[in-house]
Structure formats: C-alpha cells, structure tokens
N, C-alpha and C positions, 0 to 999 in steps of 0.2 A: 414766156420765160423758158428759156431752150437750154440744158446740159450743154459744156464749153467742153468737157471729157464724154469718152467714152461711158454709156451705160450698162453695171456688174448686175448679173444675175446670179440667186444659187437656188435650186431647188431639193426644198426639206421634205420627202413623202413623210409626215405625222401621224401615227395613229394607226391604229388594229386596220382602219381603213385606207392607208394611207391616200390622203389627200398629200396632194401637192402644196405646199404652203413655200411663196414664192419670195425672198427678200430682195430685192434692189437696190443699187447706191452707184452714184459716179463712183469714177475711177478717182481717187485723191480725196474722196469725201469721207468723214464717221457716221453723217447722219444718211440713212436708212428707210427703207419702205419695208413695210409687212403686209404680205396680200395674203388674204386665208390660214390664217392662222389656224388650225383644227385639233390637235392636240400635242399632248407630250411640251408644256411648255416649260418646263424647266430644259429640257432638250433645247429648243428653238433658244430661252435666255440666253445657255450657254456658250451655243454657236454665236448666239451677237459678242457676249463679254470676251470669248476667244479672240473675236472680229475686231474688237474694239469700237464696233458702232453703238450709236443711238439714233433707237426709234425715233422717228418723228411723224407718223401716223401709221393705223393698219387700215386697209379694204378689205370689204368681203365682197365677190364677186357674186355670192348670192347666201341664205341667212341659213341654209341644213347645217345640225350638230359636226358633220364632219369636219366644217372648214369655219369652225367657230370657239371649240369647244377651248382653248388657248390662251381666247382673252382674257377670261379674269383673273389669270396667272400674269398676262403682260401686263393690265392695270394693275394690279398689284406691288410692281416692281416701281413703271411708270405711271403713276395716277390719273394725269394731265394727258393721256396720251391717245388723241383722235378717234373714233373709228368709224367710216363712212362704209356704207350700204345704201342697195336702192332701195327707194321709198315702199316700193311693193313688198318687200321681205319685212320690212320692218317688224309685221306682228309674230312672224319667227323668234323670234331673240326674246327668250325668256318664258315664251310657252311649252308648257310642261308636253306636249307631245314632239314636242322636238327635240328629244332623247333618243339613245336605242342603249339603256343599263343592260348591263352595268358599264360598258366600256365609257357609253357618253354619257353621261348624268345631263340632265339640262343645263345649260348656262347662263344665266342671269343677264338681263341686256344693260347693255352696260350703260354708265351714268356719261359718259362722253360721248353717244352715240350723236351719227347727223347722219340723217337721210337725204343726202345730197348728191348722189349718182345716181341722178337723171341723165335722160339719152340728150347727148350733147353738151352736158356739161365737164368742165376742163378741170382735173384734178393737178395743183401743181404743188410743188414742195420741194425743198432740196434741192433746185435743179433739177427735178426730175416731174417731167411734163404727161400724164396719159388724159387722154380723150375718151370719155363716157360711154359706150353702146350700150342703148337699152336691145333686151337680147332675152325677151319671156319664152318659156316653152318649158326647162326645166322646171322653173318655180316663175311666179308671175313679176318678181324684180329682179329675177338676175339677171346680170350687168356682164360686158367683157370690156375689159382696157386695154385701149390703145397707146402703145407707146409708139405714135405716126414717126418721130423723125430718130425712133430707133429701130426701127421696123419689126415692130415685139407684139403680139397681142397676147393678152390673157384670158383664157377664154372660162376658167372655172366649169362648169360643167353644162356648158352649150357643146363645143363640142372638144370630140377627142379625136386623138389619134385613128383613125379608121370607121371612127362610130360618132355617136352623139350621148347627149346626156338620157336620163329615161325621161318620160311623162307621164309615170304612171301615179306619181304620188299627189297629193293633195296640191291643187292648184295648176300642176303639168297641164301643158296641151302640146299635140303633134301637130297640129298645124301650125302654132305659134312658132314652135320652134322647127320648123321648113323657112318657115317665115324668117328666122334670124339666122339660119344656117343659108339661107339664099341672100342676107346682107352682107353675112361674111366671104361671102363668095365673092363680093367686088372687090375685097381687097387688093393691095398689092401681093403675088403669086408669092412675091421672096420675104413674104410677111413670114418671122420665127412666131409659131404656136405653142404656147406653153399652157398647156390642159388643168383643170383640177386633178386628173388621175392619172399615170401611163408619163409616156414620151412625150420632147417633144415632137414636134410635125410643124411642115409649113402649110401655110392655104393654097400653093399648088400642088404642092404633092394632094393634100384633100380632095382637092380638085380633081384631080385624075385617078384616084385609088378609094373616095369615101362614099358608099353606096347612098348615104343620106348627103349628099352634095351633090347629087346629081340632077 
C-alpha cells in the first residue's frame, strides 16, 4: 500500500535533550505518524490539535528515555493508540535505569506496546508505507525506517549528521554499528536523513563528509 499524495514531515526537537520527535502524514490526510516521541508532550498534543491530525500509531526507532519519555502523555489522550519498537529494546521501556531525573523520570511501557520492528518488516498505516531496518550498534534493537518510495529514512540514533550514535552505553557495540552504518551506505545517495538529534542530511552527503561512513 503506497501514499497517492505527497509525503509531510515536521520535525519537533523535545526535551532538555532535544530529540527529534518526527510526525508524518500525506498531503490531504488528518491521520498521522509519531516517530520518537521523547518529551514535552503536551507540546507535541498541541501541535497535533493545532494540525488537526490524529494519531494513528507511534515508532520508537529505538527504547532510551530520550525518545520515549511522551508516551504516557500520548496514551493518555489516545488509549488505543499503537506503539511499535524493535524487539531488542523492548526490556527498556519501564526499567527503572532508563531514566536520567529529574528531567526524564522512567516511563512506564506502555499497555499497547508490539514488538514488531524487525529487520524487514513493513510498517504500513495511513497511506504511509516504511520498511524495517534492523540497525544495532547504538542499543541492540534500534531500528531505522524506511520510507523507500519517499526517499526519507529515519535513522534515530544510528546515525547523524557528520557522526554516529554512541556505544558506550549498556548493550552499544562499534562494530555493530559499522555494521549498520555500512548498510546504510547502500542506500539510495538522494535518500533525506532525518536523525534522532541535529539536521537533516542525506546518505550521500554521509558518504562523502562522515568519518564513521567510510
């Protein structure tokens, strides 16, 4: 199932850390994606109710308090309302070292959750179509989504702008994530990058300017 309109992006940085918290929607559509939700979510509500959209699912591209901390403000509003993560993150969400107080308190995993961003699985909704990449290195299930026939990836904190995610934290590895920064390297060059942190960037601009892309 392929979008008939153009695919909207907005990018919300949330939070003392700002994370990037990404919303989507066709062009002519109300219903909505939410990718990384991380804080300030009476912020993020507003911009929807301004928008006049409605959720209809959120992704986390991978389970740290930065790009999570949101949801139990968004269930709250919507009950019913999705939220997919890879299977590897899943013991993040709700364990108490997945904090950094006072700004993020832990957040409770939520009662909608599905562990269903695996590598190669199709997330579709709304008209609006991404494709799965498993992509461990920062955390052992973070995920980047593809949006193949909008030429969009999301890449959460695999990589950024000039750099990459870290590895130093509980579960990281450098090689893994050479390993998924060498997958994203096939992409198409005119692929738009949209990071958990910073700008965007393409995969060839990475290409030619990302010292960990080489």
């Amino acid at each position: 199932m392929e979008g008939t309109s153009p695919l909207k992006w907005k990018i919300l940085p949330l939070g003392s850390i700002a994370a990037n918290c990404v919303v989507l929607w066709r062009e002519g559509s109300s219903a909505c994606w939410i990718v990384d939700p991380g804080q300030d979510a009476q912020d993020l509500i507003a911009f929807l109710d301004d928008q006049g959209f409605e959720p209809v699912l959120v992704a986390l591209t991978h389970g740290h308090f930065d790009h999570v901390d949101a949801v139990p403000g968004l269930l709250a509003r919507w009950p019913s309302l999705p939220v997919h993560i890879g299977p590897g993150d899943v013991q993040m969400l709700g364990h108490p070292m997945n904090a950094w107080p006072p700004d993020y308190p832990c957040a409770p995993r939520p009662a909608t959750l599905a562990a269903d961003l695996a590598d190669g699985a199709e997330l579709a909704e709304a008209g609006i179509v991404a494709k799965v990449l498993s992509t461990p290195g920062h955390t052992p299930g973070s995920v980047c989504l593809h949006f193949e026939a909008d030429s969009l990836l999301l890449t959460g904190d695999t990589l950024f702008a000039g750099s990459c995610g870290r590895t130093d934290f509980p579960g990281g590895s450098m090689p893994q994530m050479k390993s998924s920064l060498a997958r994203l390297a096939k992409l198409p060059q005119d692929t738009v990058v949209i990071a958990g942190h910073g700008s965007p960037t393409t995969i060839g601009r990475e290409i030619a300017t990302n010292p960990f892309m080489a």
